[in-house]
N, C-alpha and C positions, 0 to 999 in steps of 0.2 A: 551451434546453429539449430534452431528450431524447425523441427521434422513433423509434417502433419501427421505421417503414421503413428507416430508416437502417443495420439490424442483420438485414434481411431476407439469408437463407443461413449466417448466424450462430451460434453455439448461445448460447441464448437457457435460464437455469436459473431455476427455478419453488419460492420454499419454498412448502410445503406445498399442496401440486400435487394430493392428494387432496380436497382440499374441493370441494363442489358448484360455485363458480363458478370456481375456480383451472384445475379439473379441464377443463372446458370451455375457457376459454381457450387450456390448451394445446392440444388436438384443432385448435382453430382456425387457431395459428401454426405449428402440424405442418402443416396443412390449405397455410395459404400459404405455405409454402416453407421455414420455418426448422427449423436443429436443436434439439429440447428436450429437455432434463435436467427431472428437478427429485428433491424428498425430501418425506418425510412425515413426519410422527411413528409412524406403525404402518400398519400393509398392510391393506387394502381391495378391496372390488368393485371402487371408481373407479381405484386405485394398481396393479391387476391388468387392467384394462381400456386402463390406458394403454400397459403395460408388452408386451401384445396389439398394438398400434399401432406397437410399436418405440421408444418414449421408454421412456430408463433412470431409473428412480427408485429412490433410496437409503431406504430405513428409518432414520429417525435423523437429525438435524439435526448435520453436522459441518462443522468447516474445510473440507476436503479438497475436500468434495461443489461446490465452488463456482468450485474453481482450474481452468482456460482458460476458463471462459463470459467472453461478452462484454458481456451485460447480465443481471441479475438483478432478477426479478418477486417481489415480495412483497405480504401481503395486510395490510391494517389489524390485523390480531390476531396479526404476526408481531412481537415489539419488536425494538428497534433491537438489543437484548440477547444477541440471538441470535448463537450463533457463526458461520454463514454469511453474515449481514450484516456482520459485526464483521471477517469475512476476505474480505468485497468491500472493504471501505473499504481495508482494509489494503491491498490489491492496485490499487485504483484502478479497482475495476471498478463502471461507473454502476448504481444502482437507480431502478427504477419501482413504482411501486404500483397493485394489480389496480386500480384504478378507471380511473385514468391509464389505463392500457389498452386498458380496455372503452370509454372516452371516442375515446380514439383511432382502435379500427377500426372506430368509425361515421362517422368521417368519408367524405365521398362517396357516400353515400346518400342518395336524394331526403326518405325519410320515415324519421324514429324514430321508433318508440314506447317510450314507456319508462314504466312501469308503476312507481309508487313506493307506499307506505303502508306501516302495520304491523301488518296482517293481509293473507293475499289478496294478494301479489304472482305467486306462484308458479303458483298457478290460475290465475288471469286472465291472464297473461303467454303460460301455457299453451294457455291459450284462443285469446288472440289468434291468437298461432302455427300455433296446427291449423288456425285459419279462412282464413289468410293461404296456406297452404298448400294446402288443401286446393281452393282457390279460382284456383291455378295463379297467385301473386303471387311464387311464389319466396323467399322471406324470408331473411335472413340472422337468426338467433334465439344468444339466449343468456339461458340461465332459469337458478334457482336450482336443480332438481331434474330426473329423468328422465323423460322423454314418450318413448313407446312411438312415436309418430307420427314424432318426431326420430331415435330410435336413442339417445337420451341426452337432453343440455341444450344441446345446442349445433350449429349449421348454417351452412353458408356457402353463401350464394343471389346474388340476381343486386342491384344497387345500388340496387333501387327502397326498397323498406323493412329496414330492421332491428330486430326485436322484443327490448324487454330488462327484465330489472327494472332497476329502481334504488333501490337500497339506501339509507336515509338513515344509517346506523351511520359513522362517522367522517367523518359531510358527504360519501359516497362519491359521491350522486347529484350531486354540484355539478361530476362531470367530463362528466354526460352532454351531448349535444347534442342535445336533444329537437325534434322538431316536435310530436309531438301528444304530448300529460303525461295518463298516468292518474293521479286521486289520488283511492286507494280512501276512506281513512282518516287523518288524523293522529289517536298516542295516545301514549299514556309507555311508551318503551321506549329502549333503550342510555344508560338515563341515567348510566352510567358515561363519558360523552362528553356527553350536553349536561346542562344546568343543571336546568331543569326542562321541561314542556310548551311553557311560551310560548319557550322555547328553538330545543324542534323545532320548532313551528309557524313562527319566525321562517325556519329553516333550510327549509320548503319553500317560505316564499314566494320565497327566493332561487333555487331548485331551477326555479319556475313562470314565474321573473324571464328562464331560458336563453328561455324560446321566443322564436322570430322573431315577426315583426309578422304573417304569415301564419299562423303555427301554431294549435294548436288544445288548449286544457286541457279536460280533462274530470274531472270530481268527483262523488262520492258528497253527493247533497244534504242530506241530513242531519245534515252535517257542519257546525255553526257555525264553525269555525274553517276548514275550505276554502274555506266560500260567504264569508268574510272575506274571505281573501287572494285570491278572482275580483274584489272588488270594484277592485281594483287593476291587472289585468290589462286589455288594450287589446284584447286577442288574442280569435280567436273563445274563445266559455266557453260549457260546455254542462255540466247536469247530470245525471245519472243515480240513483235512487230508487222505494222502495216509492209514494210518492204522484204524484198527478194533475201538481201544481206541478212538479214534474221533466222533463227536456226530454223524457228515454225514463225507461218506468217498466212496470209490468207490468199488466196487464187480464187479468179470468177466472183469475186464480192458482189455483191446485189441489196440493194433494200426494200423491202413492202411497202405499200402504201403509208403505213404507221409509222416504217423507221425500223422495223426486225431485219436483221441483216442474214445473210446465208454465207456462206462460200467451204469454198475447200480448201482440207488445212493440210498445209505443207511442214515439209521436214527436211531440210536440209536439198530442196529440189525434188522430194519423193513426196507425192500424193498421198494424204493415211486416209481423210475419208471427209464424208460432209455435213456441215454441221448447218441447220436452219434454226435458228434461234427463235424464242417467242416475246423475247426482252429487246428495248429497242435501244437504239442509238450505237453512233460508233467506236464509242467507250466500251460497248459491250462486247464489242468484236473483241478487242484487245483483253477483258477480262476472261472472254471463255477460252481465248488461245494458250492466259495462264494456266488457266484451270485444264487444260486440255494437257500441257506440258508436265504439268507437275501430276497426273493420271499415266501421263506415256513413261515418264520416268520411272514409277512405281511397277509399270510390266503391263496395265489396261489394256486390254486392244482397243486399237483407235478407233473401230466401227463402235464396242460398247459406249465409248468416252460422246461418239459424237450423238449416239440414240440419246442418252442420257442428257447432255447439253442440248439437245433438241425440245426433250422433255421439259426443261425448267423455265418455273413458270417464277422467279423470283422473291422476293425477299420482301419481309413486312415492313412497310416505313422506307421501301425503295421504290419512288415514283409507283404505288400505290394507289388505286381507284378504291376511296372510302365512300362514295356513294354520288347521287343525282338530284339535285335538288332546285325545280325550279326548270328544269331543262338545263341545268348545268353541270359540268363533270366537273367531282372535284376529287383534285390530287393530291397523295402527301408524298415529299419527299424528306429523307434524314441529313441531305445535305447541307454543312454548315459552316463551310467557307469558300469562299469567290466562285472559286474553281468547281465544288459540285454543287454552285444553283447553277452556274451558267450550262452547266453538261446537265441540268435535271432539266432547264429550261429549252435546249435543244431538242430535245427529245418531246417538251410538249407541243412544240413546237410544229412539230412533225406530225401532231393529231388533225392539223387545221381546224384548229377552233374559230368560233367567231371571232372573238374576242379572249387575250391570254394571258392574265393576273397572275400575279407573281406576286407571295403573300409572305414576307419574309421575317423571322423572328433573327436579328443577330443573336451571336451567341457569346458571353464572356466579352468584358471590357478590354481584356490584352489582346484578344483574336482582333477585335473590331480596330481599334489603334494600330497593333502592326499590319492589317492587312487592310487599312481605310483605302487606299485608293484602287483597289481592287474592288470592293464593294460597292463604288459610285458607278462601276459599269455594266457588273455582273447580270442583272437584270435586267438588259437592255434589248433584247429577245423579246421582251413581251410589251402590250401595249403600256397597262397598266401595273403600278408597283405599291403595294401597301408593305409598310413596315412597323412593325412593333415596338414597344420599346423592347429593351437589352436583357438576355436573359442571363440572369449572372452567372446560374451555377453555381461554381464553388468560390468565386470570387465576392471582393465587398466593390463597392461603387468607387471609382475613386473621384467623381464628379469632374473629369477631364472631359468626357467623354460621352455622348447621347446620341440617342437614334436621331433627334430633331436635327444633327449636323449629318448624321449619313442622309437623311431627306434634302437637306439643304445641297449637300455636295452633287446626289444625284440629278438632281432640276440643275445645275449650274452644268450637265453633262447633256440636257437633253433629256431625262427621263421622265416618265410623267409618274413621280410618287407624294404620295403621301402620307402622312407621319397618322398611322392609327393606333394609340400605345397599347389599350386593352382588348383583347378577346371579342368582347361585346364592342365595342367602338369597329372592330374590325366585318364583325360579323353585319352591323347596321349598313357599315358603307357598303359592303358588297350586294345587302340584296337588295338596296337604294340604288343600285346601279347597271349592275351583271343586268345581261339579256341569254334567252333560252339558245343555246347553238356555245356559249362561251367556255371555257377552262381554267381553273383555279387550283393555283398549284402552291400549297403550302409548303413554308422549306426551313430547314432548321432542326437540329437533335436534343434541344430544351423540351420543352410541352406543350408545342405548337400542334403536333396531331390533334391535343385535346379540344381547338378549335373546330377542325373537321367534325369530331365526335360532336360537339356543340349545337352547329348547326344542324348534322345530321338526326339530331333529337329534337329540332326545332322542326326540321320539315317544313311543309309551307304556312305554317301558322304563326311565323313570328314575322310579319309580314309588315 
């Protein structure tokens, strides 16, 4: 088995080095000692941020890019196909895969946490993290996205705890070493890897199967299919929820004008203390009662857990105000299936805007396919719906499949969309249209921000 210590002072090359968790990891093996390369497919915040740090990264996936490294890190949505993989084999140079990884530098930590579901990792992860921190635990963190509090996604702390998500997308979470498992949610997503639902669900119970006899799972109660797979677990089990029956749950709930909820968080019928949030929507109650549990479990006092939850001001790329343009607010969200546009669109919801656009980039032709008739409604919160074409990712086209039928499916529902495929086609209709008082909320985890950025460099001159 191939051991990263092994390769520590090394240089160590990273395909696609720019993505959220890639990007992170290498800061880390920078962090302990090793040389990092890597390449991207196109240049970036995070591919310019690295390159800031003094790791070299190529544009362009080639041979070349790969010859002296000693091991090479690849991610689940790099295929074997790929010419830099194809010129490691050729050279005899070992591969690891990010999960492999992520699994690996937690080793030697008293406590993981690691945060799984398919909603709500990245928040609650986030959560955790600031609390864990802010609380003078040191953490060593690695999230899917940027916290202001981190400097990024990623930190290297002292060996008591490790904060992480964990991914279930190609069984990634099955490397992690968990003591204490958040699980927000299991739902139907990457079905282009598992079978169907009872798939995933099979796949977490293996996930919840890592903890020690000592560890701790904690679950969203509401969930028949986690409060299943606790029924199996030996290990403490605790759950979290909007009702009484849940171990922590909320008392006195309220919401701001915006949608920021408050309440007091419960423990088992004991009051620990109160938490007013500055992130809105009622997804978010439920994320920081995670984050508030998997804090109490570790020893936090619940007043620190809830100052701190009080504090957090959220995540980059989550329901996000990238700027004003025109008298109009626009948002980005990284939601990128049914379930978080309709919960990012809730939430704008709650802004009272004039008018409330919903700017939708599908993501991956398998997501779009297995999850099409969830996507003909999901947007239906707002007035207005523009969609892109299809951002493939890691996949090829397989020409079954087009935004022009998720437009079509949507109108046969009642929705008022329209099919804008590019960037600039998208950016024309909107300020063709939009009035000053309205909200636009870009949604999707492709390179749909880069619109916002777009227009936000257009300002009112492209008029």
């Amino acid at each position: 088995m191939i051991d990263i210590l092994d390769y520590q002072g090394q240089r160590v090359h990273m395909i696609g080095i720019g993505g959220s968790s890639m990007s992170g990891l290498a800061e880390m093996l920078l962090k302990e000692g090793y040389t990092v390369t890597g390449s991207d497919n196109a240049n970036s915040h995070a591919v310019e941020r690295l390159r800031n740090m003094g790791i070299q990264v190529a544009v362009g996936h080639r041979a070349e890019n790969v010859q002296g490294a000693k091991l090479l890190i690849f991610s689940a949505a790099i295929a074997s196909e790929n010419p830099e993989r194809q010129e490691a084999k050729r050279l005899g140079i070992p591969e690891m895969e990010r999960s492999t990884l992520l699994g690996q530098l937690m080793r030697g930590h008293k406590n993981a946490v690691c945060v799984c579901g398919a909603h709500g990792k990245t928040t609650t992860s986030s959560m955790i993290a600031e609390s864990m921190l802010e609380c003078g635990l040191d953490p060593t963190v690695h999230i899917g996205g940027r916290l202001d509090a981190l400097g990024g996604g990623s930190r290297i702390g002292k060996k008591d705890v490790f904060v992480a998500e964990a991914c279930e997308f190609h069984g990634s979470f099955l490397e992690m070493r968990p003591t204490v498992a958040v699980v927000l949610n299991i739902d139907a997503d990457h079905l282009d890897w598992y079978k169907d639902i009872d798939d995933i669900e099979h796949a977490f119970g293996k996930f919840l199967g890592l903890l020690p006899p000592h560890g701790t799972a904690l679950g969203w109660g509401e969930d028949r299919r986690i409060l299943r797979l606790f029924t199996r677990l030996s290990c403490d089990k605790r759950t979290f929820g909007m009702e009484p029956g849940d171990d922590y749950y909320p008392d006195r709930l309220a919401f701001s004008d915006t949608g920021c909820p408050e309440y007091d968080v419960m423990f088992r019928g004991e009051r620990l203390a109160h938490v007013k949030l500055r992130v809105a929507g009622q997804f978010n109650v439920i994320n920081s009662l995670a984050a508030f549990a998997a804090a109490h479990v570790l020893g936090v006092k619940p007043e620190e857990i809830a100052a701190s939850l009080s504090r957090f001001a959220g995540v980059h790329r989550r329901f996000e105000l990238t700027g004003i343009i025109d008298g109009v607010k626009m948002y980005h969200d990284y939601g990128h299936n049914p379930a978080e546009m309709r919960a990012a669109l809730s939430v704008a919801k709650m802004q009272r805007p004039n008018h409330l656009w919903a700017v939708m980039q599908p993501h991956t032709y398998s997501r779009v396919k297995g999850l099409f008739q969830d996507y003909l409604t999901c947007t239906e919160a707002a007035d207005y719906t523009l969609v892109t074409d299809i951002y493939a990712a890691r996949e090829k086209d397989p020409g079954d499949i087009k935004a022009e039928m998720v437009v079509e499916g949507m109108r046969a529902h009642g929705v008022d969309a329209v099919h804008t495929p590019t960037f600039d086609d998208t950016e024309k209709y909107l300020r063709s249209h939009w009035q000053p008082g309205d909200l636009v909320l870009t949604m999707g985890c492709g390179n749909i921000n880069l619109l916002n950025e777009q227009m936000q460099l257009h300002g009112d001159t492209d008029r």
